[in-house]
N, C-alpha and C positions, 0 to 999 in steps of 0.2 A: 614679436614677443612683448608680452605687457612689460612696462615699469615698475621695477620698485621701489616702491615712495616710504618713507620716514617720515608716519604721521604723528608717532609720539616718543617721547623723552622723557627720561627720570635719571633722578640720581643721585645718590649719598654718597661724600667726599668729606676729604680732607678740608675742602671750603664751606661745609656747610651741608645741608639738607636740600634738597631741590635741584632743580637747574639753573634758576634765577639766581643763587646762590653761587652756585658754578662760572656763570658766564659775567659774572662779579668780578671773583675769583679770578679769572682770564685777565679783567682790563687792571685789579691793581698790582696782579703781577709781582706777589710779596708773601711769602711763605717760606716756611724752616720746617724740619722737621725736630720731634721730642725722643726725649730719651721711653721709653714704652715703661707703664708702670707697672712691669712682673717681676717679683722680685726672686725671679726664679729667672731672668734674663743674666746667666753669668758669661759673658762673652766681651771681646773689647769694642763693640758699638751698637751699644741695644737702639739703633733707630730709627725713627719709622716716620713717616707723614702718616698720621692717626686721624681718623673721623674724632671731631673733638664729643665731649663727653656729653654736652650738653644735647647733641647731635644725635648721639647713640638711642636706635630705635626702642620702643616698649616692648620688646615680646614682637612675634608671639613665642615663649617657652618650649611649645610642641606644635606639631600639627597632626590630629588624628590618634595623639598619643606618643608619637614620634617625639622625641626631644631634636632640638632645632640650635646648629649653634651661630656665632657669627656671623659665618657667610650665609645661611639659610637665610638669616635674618635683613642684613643688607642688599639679599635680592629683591627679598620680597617688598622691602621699603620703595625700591627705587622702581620696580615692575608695577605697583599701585599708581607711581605718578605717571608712568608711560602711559597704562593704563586711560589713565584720567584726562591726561592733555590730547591723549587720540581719541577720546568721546566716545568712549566705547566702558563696558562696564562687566564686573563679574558676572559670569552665566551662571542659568538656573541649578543646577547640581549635578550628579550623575547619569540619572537618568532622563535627560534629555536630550532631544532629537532635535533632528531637522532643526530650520531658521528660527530666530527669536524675534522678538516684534524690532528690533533692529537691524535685522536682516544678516543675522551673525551665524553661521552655524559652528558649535564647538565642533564639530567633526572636522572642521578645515580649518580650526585654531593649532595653531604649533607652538612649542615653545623650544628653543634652542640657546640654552648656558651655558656657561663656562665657569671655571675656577681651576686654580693649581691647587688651593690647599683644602681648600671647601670647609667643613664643620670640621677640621683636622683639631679646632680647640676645644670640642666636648671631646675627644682625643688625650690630647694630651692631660685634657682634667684629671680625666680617670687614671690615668699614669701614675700622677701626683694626688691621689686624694681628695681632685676637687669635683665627682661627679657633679651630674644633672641632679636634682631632688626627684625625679623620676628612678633613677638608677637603670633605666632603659638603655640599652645598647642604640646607637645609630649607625648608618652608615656615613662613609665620610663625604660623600658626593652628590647627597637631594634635592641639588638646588635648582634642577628642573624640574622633578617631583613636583615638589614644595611648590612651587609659583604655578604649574600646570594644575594642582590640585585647589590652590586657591581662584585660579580664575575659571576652572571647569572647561579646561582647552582638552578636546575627544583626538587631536591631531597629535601626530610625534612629539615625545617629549625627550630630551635627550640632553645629556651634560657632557661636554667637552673638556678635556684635561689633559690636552698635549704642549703643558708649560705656557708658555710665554708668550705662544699664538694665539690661545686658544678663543680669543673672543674673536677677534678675527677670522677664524673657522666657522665657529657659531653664527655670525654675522651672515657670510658666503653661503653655507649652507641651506639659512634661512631663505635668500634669497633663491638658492638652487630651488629649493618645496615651494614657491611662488613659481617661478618660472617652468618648473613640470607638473601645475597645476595641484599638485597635493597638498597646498594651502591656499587661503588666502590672507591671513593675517598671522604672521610669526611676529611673538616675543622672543628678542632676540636679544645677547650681550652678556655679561659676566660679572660679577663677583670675588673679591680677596680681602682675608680679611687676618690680621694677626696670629703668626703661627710661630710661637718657640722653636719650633726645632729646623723650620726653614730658615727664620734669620740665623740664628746657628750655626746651619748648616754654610750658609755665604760668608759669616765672619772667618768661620775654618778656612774655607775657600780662598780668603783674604780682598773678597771682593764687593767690601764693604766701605762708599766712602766715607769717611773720621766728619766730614761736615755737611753736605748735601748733595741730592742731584746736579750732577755737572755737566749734561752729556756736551759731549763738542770741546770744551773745557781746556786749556793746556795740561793744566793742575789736576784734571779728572784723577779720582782714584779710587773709581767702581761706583757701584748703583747705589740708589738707598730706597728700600721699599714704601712703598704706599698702600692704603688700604681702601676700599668703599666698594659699589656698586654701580655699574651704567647700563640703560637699559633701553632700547631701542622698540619702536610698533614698526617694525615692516609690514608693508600692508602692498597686495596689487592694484595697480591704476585703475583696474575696471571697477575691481570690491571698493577703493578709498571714493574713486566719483559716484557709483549708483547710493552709498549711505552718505556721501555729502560731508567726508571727512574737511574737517573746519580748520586744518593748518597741516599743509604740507612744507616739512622744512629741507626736502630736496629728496634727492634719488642714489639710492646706488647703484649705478650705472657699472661696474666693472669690479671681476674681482681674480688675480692667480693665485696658483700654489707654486710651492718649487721644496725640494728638499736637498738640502747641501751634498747626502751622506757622507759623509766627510770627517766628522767627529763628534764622541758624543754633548761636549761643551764651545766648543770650539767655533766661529763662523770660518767658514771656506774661505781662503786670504783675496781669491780674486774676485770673491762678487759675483759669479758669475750666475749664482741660482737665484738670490734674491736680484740682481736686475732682469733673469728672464721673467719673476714673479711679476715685478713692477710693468715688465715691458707685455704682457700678457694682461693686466687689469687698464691697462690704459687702453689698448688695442682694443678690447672689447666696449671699454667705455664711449672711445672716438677722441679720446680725449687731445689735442696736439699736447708738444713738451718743448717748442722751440719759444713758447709765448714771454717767457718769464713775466719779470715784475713790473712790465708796462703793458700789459694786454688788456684792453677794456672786460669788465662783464657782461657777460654772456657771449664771448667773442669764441668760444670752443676750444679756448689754453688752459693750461695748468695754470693755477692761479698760486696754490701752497703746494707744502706739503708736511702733512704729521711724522716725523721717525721715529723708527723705534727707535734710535738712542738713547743707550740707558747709561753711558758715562763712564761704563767697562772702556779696555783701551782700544782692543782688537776690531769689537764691534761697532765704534764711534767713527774710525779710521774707514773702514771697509765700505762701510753703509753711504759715507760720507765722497768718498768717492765715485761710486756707481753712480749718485746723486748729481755731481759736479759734471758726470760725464753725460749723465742722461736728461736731467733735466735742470740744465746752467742757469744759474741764474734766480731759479724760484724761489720763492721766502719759505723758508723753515718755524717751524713753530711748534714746542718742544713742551708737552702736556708734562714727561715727567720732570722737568725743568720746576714743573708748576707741584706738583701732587707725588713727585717719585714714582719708582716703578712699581705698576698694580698687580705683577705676572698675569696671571690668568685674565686677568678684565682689564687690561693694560691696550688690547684693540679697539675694547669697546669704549674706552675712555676718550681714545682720538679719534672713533667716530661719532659719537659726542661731540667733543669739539668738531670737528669739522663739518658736522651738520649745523651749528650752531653759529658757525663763519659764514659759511653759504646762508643761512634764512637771514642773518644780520649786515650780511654783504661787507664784513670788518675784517680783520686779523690782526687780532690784540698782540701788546708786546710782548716777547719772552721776560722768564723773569731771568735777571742778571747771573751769566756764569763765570764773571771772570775772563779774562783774558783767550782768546780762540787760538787752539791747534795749529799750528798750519799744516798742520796734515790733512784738518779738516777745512776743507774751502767749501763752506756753505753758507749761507747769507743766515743770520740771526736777529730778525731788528727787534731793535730795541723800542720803538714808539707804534704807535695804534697804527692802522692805515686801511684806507680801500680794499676792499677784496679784489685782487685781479684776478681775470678768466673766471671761466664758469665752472671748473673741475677743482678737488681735494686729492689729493694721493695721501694714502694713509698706511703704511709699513707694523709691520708685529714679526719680529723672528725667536726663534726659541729654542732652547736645546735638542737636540738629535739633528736638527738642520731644520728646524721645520719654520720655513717660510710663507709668507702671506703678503699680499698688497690687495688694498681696496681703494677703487675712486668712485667719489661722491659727489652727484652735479648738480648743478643750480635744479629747480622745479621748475617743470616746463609751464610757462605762463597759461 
């Protein structure tokens, strides 16, 4: 079965614009979030890790007529730089066929997104008064459209929005359409982008921390969102070698599902679905899990691993155990530590980073949470270091049970 390789990267953040930005971001390990500036945020903790302002994309305002709101907009920012660093380029228009002098066919271009809230804020405008100048209705979920129509991808386009997995879905999937041939090149990852009535909805909830992402934390006292776009070039080994793709930054090698059913906000107490997820993406990876944090690279161990840890109590505790049991001893490394939680593009953010550890061969510090759980026994360092093993394990869980585990491995030399 071909590989699928990660030939490009993009992505709008709470750090910045780009990746280079991003992977900045990771080593100084220093970030807060703001109070959001809607003065229609009546709740007791408007706050968010915000894409800063400076940062915030031009437009585009519509596509096709379409009015287009924030998440549209941060897909498309961060799918242009995938785009770009995988050496490949917008196709010719609609009606075109067969290969282009790049040896691209749109017809085997996929795009696979995700979001929880999607353009939910030309939404809520109109609620309040504040339409589009178009006055055009949207829907709330284009953000595969939108980036499928701007790059003239003739393959599945399709947006995913089952909460908190959901790029991690997108991610899987994409690779599923490589591996049963009905692509070869999926844009792949997710999008989130400032939504009034979801933060809202979590302060009600009361699952809102008063100061930052804490996952793992003593003191954790719930999540605190984040906003941007991350955006992956899945591409297959035969299609990235016959066009002579110019930087492969590793593979996903493995990917489960599991569903708690269990409750609809709740994670199942004993773990048992999200570590058959994990022990299901490893297995198919080849990955071992006994390696921890003195395995040389390229040695075939787990080297990290991305959790979803988002600083809830239930979830932090749960996660963090199956972890302890499964794979002892690996280094943790905690994106929304760094950016908050991005719900829907929340997978694609830690496979972002974790392709980004694997082509760098590092694993940057977390940023500082305060004092650790002992309920949570998972290693969290604090300083830069070697990448061990040649694999990433990378976790996304979400409401109704809906589990995911993806690993990530070095590129084959």
């Amino acid at each position: 079965m071909d590989d699928v390789l990660v030939t490009g990267l993009g992505a709008l953040s709470p750090l910045g614009t780009g990746v280079d930005a991003f992977w900045r971001g990771m080593h100084a390990a220093d970030t807060a979030p703001v109070r959001v500036p809607d003065p229609l945020a009546h709740m007791d903790h408007p706050l968010m890790y915000l894409v800063p302002e400076a940062d915030l994309p031009d437009g585009p305002e519509e596509q096709d007529g379409l009015p287009l709101g924030r998440g549209s907009q941060f897909a498309l920012a961060a799918a242009r730089e995938a785009v770009a660093d995988a050496g490949l380029a917008a196709l010719p228009g609609p009606d075109a066929s067969g290969a282009t002098d790049a040896g691209l066919d749109p017809r085997r271009v996929a795009v696979a997104l995700s979001t929880g809230m999607g353009d939910t804020d030309l939404h809520e405008g109109w609620w309040t008064g504040e339409a589009p100048a178009s006055g055009r209705w949207a829907p709330a979920f284009p953000l595969a459209s939108v980036v499928g129509g701007w790059f003239g991808a003739q393959g599945l386009n399709t947006c995913v929005s089952n909460a908190c997995a959901a790029s991690g879905y997108a991610l899987s999937m994409a690779a599923d359409l490589i591996h049963s041939g009905e692509a070869d090149v999926v844009i792949a990852g997710g999008a989130e982008a400032y939504s009034r009535v979801a933060l809202a909805c979590f302060n009600r909830l009361g699952a809102i921390d008063p100061e930052r992402c804490r996952p793992f934390a003593a003191e954790r006292r719930g999540t605190v969102f984040g906003e941007g776009a991350a955006v992956l070039v899945l591409e297959s080994a035969s299609h990235a070698r016959a066009r002579g793709a110019r930087t492969v930054y590793g593979r996903l090698a493995g990917a489960g599902w599991s569903c708690d059913a269990y409750h609809p906000t709740a994670p199942e107490p004993s773990g048992e679905q999200i570590e058959r997820a994990m022990r299901v993406a490893l297995r198919e990876a080849g990955a071992g899990t006994g390696s921890g944090a003195g395995a040389e690279s390229g040695s075939g161990g787990l080297g990290f691993v991305i959790p979803h840890g988002t600083g809830t109590a239930l979830n932090d505790v749960v996660e963090s155990q199956v972890l302890d049991a499964l794979t002892p001893r690996t280094p943790l490394y905690s994106v929304k530590a760094l950016i908050g939680h991005t719900g829907g593009a929340a997978g694609a953010f830690a496979a972002l980073a974790a392709s980004l550890v694997l082509h760098h061969k590092t694993l940057p510090p977390n940023v500082p949470v305060g004092t650790p759980d002992p309920e949570c026994a998972v290693p969290l360092p604090s300083g830069s270091a070697p990448m061990t093993g040649a694999y990433g394990l990378v976790n996304a869980y979400a409401f109704g049970g809906n589990n995911i585990s993806l690993v990530f491995g070095e590129a084959a030399a």
